[in-house]
Legacy VTK file of the C-alpha trace (Angstrom):
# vtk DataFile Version 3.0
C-alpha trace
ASCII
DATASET POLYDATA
POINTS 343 float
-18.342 -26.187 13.912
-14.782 -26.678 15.908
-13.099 -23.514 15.103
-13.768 -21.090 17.507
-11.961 -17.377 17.701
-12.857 -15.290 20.773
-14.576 -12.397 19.310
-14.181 -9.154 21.043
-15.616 -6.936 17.839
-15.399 -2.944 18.967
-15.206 -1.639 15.260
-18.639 -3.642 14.494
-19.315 -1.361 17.801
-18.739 2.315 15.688
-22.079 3.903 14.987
-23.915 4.431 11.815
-21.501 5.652 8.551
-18.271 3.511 9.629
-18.574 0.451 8.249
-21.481 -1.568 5.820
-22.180 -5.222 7.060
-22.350 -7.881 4.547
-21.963 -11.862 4.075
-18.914 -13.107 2.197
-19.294 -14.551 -1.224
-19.693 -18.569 -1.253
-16.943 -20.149 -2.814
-17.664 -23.104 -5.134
-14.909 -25.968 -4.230
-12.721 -24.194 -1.350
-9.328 -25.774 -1.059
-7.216 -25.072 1.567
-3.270 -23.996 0.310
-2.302 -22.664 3.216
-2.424 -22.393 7.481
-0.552 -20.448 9.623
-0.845 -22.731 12.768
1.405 -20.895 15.221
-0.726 -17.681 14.451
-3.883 -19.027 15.167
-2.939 -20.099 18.401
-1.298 -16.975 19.277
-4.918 -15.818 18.314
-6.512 -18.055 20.595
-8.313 -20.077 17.962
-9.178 -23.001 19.483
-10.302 -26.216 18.096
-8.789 -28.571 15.814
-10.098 -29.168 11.909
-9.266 -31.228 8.817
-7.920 -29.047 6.003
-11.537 -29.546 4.312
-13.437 -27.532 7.247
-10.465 -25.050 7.389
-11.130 -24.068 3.852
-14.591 -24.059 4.714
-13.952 -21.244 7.339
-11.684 -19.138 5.742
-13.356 -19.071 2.446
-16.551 -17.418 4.571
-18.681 -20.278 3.652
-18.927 -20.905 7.695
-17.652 -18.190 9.416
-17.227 -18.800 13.322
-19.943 -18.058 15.705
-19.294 -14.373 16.794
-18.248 -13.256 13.624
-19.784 -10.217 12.007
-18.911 -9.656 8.615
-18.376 -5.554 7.536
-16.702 -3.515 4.683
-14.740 -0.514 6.574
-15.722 3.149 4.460
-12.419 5.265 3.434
-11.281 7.675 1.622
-7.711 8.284 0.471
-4.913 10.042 -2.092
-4.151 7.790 -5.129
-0.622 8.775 -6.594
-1.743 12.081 -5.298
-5.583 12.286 -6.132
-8.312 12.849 -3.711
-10.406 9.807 -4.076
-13.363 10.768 -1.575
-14.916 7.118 -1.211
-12.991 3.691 -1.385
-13.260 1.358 1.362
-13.183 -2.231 1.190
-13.661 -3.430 -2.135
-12.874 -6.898 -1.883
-12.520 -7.489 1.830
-14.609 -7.757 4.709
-13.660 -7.601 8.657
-15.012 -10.635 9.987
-13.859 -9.792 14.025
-11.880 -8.553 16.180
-9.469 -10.902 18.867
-7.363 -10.281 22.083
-4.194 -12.296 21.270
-2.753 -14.564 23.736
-0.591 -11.513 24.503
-3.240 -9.361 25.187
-2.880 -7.392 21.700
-6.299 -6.711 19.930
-5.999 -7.545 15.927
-8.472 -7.767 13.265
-8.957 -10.834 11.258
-10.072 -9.951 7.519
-10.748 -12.184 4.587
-9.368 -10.534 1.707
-10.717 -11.681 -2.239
-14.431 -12.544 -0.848
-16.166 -10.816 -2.883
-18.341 -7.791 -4.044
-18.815 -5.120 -1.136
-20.694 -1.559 -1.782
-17.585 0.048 -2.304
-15.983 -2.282 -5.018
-16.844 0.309 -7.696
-17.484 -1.975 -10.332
-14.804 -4.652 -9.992
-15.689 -8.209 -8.958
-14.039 -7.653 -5.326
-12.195 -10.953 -6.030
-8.604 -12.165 -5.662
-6.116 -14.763 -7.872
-4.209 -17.619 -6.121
-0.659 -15.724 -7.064
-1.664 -12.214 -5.419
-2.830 -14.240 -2.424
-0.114 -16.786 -2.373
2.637 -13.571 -2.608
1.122 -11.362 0.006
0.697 -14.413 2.161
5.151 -15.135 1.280
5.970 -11.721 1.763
4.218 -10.557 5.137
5.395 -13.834 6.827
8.523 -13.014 5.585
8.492 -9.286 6.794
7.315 -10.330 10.197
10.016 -12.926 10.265
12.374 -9.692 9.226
10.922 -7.820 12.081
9.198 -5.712 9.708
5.907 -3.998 11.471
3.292 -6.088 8.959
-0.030 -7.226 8.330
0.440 -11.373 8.927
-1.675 -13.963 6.607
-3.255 -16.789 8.186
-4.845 -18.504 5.710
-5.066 -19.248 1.856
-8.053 -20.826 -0.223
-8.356 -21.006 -3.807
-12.286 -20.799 -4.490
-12.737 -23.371 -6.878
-13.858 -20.745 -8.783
-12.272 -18.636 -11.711
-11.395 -14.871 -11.850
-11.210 -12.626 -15.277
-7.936 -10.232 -15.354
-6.124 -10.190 -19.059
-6.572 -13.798 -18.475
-8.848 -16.218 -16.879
-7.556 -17.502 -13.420
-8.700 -19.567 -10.414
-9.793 -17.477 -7.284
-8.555 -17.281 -3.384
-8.879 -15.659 -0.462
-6.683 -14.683 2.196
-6.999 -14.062 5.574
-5.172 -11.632 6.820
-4.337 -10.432 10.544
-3.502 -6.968 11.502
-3.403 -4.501 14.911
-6.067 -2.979 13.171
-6.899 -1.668 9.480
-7.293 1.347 10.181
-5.482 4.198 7.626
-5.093 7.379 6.740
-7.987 7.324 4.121
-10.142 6.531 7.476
-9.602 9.776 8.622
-9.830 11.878 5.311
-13.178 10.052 4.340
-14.894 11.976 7.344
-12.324 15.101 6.960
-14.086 15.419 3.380
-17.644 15.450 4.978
-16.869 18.219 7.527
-17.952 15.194 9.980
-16.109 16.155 13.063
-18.249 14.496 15.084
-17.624 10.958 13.237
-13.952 12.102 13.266
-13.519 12.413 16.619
-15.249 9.074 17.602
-12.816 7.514 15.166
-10.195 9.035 16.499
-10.866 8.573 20.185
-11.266 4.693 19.003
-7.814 4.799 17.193
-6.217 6.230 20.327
-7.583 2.982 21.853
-6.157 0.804 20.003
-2.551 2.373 19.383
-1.854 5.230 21.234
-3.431 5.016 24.910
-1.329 7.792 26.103
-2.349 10.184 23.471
-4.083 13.186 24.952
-5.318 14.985 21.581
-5.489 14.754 17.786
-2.037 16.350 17.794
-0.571 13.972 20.254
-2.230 11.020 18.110
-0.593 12.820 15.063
2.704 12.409 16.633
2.490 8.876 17.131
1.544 7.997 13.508
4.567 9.833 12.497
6.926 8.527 14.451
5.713 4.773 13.812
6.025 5.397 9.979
8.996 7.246 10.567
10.648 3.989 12.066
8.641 1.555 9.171
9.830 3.601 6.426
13.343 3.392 8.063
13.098 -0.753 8.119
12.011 -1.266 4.454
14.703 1.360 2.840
17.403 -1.009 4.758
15.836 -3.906 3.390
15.312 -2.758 -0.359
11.927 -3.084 -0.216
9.816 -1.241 -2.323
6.081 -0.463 -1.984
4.936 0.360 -5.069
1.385 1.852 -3.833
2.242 4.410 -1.203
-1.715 5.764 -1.205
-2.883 7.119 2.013
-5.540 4.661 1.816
-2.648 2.178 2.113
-0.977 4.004 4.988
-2.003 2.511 8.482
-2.253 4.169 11.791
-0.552 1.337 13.723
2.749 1.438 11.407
2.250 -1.847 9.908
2.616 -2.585 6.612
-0.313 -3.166 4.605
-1.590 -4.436 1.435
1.443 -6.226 -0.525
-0.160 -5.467 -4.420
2.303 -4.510 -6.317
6.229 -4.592 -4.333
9.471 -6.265 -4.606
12.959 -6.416 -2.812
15.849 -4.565 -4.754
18.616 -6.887 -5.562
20.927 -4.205 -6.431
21.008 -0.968 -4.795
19.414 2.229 -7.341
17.450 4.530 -5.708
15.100 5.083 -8.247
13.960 1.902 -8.481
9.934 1.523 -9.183
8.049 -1.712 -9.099
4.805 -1.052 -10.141
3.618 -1.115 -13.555
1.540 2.018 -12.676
4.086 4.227 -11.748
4.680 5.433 -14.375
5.957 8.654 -13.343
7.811 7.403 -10.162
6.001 8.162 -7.417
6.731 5.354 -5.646
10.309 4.842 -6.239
12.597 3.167 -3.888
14.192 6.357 -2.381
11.068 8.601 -3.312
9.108 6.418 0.258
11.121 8.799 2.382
9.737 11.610 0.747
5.813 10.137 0.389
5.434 8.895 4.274
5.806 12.814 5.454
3.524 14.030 2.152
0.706 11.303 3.764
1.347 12.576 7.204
0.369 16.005 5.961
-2.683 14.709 4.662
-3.748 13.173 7.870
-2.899 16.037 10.036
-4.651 18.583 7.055
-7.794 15.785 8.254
-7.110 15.725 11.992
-6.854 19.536 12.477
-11.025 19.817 11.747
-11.433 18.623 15.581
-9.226 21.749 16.868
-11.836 24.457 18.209
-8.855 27.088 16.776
-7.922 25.237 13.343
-5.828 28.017 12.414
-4.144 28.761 15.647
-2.452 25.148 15.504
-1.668 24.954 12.121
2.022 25.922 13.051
1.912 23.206 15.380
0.544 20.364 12.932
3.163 21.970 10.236
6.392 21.193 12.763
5.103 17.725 13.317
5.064 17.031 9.854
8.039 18.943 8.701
10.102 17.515 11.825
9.540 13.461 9.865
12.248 13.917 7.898
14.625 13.781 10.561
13.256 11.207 12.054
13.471 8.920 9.162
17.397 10.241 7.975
17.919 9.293 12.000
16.145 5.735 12.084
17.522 5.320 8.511
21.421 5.812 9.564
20.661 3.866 12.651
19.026 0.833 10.266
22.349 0.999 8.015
24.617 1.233 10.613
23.291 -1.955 12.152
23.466 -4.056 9.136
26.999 -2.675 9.139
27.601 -4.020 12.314
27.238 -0.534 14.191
24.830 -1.859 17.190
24.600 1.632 18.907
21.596 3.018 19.270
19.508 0.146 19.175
LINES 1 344
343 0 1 2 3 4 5 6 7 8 9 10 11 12 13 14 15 16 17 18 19 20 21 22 23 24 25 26 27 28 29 30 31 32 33 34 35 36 37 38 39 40 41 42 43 44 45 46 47 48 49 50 51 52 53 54 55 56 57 58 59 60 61 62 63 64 65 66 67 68 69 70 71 72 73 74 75 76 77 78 79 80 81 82 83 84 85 86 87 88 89 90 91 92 93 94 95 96 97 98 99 100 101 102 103 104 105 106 107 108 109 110 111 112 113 114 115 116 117 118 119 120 121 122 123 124 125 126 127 128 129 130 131 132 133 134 135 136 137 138 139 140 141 142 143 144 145 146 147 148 149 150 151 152 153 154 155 156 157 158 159 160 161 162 163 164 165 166 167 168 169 170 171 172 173 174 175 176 177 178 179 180 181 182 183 184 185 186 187 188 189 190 191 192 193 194 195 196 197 198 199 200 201 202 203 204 205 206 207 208 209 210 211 212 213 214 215 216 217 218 219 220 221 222 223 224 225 226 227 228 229 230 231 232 233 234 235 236 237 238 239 240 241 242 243 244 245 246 247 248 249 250 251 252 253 254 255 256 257 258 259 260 261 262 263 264 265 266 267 268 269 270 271 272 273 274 275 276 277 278 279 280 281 282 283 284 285 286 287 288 289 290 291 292 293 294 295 296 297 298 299 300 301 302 303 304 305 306 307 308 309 310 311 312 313 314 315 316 317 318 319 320 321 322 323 324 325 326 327 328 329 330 331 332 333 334 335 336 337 338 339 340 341 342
């Protein structure tokens, strides 16, 4: 094969209860629709390939040498339930890169197929949920929106049951990492502090070198989703599936299912056929980031020796978000205004 990625896997690495490994599903016809060139090179994927054997890689029919396939295990609050075990459903982790800028990202193919945590559905994707989350990170990135980037699109070849029948995909997506908030509360609802604190110590790795402590690591999540949340309320940009599970730890955005731009401004805006109740609401993501925060500090405080001696602490980090977002917020507005000040 001529695509090569230098693989430099540490997740693959995590012991026993992170992760199950598993092939991709074969696709049938793969097809390529997509390629984000300039990504892969800033990947350092080298080699060059017709569109046939590029839709032969990033269907997982042929993954690259180095590449070890694995579903990541999570947890995480849908519209406000406790779901104890998600994880990847339809997506697998095939590696892990050092960019050409000496970033580490994960590559993922997302729509490949059945994992053991796909609780009954077919772990597959459609060509229009692929085709818009591939449109709308590039376009967030291009925003300057912290995202997940897409750099690939297949259709299968082979055909998908929703309400209708419709031809498969996959996507490969690209992120700092994919780790979330669920991560954390899947091991918080075992009482495993010991897989907790390995997770965290490997989180710290990746995003927050200088953190000294789950608290300090706390801090750094907020503050990251403090400035995200800040970028997509100046944007109009609406979510629509705030879960925890959907929350990262690197403050990118992740997992464009159901989400839309506003084209006129109303606050309560929802885009999400779910939502029924609003949850999700344009102006209601202010409110949700700090409610997830809570739930990953309520996870991260089971690695304190004195749990209840810091709660205080863990309570002012969480309770000081709002601020931050009202500041970044003002700060986003004022620029589009023209007000360059403060950044």
């Amino acid at each position: 094969m001529s695509i090569a990625f230098p693989f430099d896997n540490t997740f693959a690495a995590l012991p026993e209860g992170f992760f199950l490994r598993q092939p991709p599903r074969a696709a049938s016809a793969p097809e390529l629709l997509a390629f984000n060139a300039p990504l892969a090179a800033e990947l350092g994927m080298s080699g060059e390939a017709p569109p046939e054997e590029l839709a032969q890689v990033f269907s997982g029919n042929q993954l690259p040498e180095g590449a070890d396939p694995l579903a990541q295990a999570y947890a995480g609050h849908q519209f406000g339930g406790f779901s104890p075990q998600l994880g990847d459903g339809r997506a697998l982790l095939i590696g892990e890169v050092v960019d050409r800028t000496g970033q580490r990202r994960d590559i993922q193919l997302k729509g490949s197929g059945r994992t053991a945590f796909s609780r009954g559905g077919d772990g597959l994707a459609g060509i229009g949920p692929v085709l818009r989350e591939y449109l709308v990170s590039e376009a967030m990135a291009a925003l300057g929106v912290p995202t997940t980037r897409s750099l690939a699109a297949v259709a299968t070849g082979d055909t998908i049951y929703r309400e209708t029948a419709l031809p498969g995909a996959v996507l490969t997506r690209v992120a700092s990492s994919h780790l979330r908030v669920g991560h954390f509360e899947f091991f918080a609802g075992r009482r495993d502090p010991a897989r907790m604190r390995v997770l965290m110590h490997h989180a710290i790795a990746r995003h927050d070198p200088q953190a000294d402590g789950p608290l300090s690591f706390l801090k750094g999540v907020i503050a990251r989703q403090a400035e995200l949340v800040a970028q997509w309320l100046s944007l109009g940009f609406i979510h629509g599936v705030m879960n925890t599970d959907n929350t990262t730890i690197s403050g990118e955005t992740i997992d464009y299912g159901p989400c839309a731009f506003m084209d006129g401004y109303h606050p309560q805006t929802v885009f999400s056929s779910i939502d029924r109740q609003g949850r999700y609401a344009y102006d209601n993501q202010r409110h949700i980031l700090p409610w997830n925060m809570a739930q990953l500090a309520s996870a991260l405080l089971l690695l304190e020796e004195d749990a209840e001696a810091q709660v205080e602490a863990y309570t002012q980090a969480v309770h000081a978000m709002p601020g931050l977002i009202d500041a970044a917020t003002l700060r986003r507005f004022g620029q589009r205004l023209g007000d360059r000040r403060g950044g």
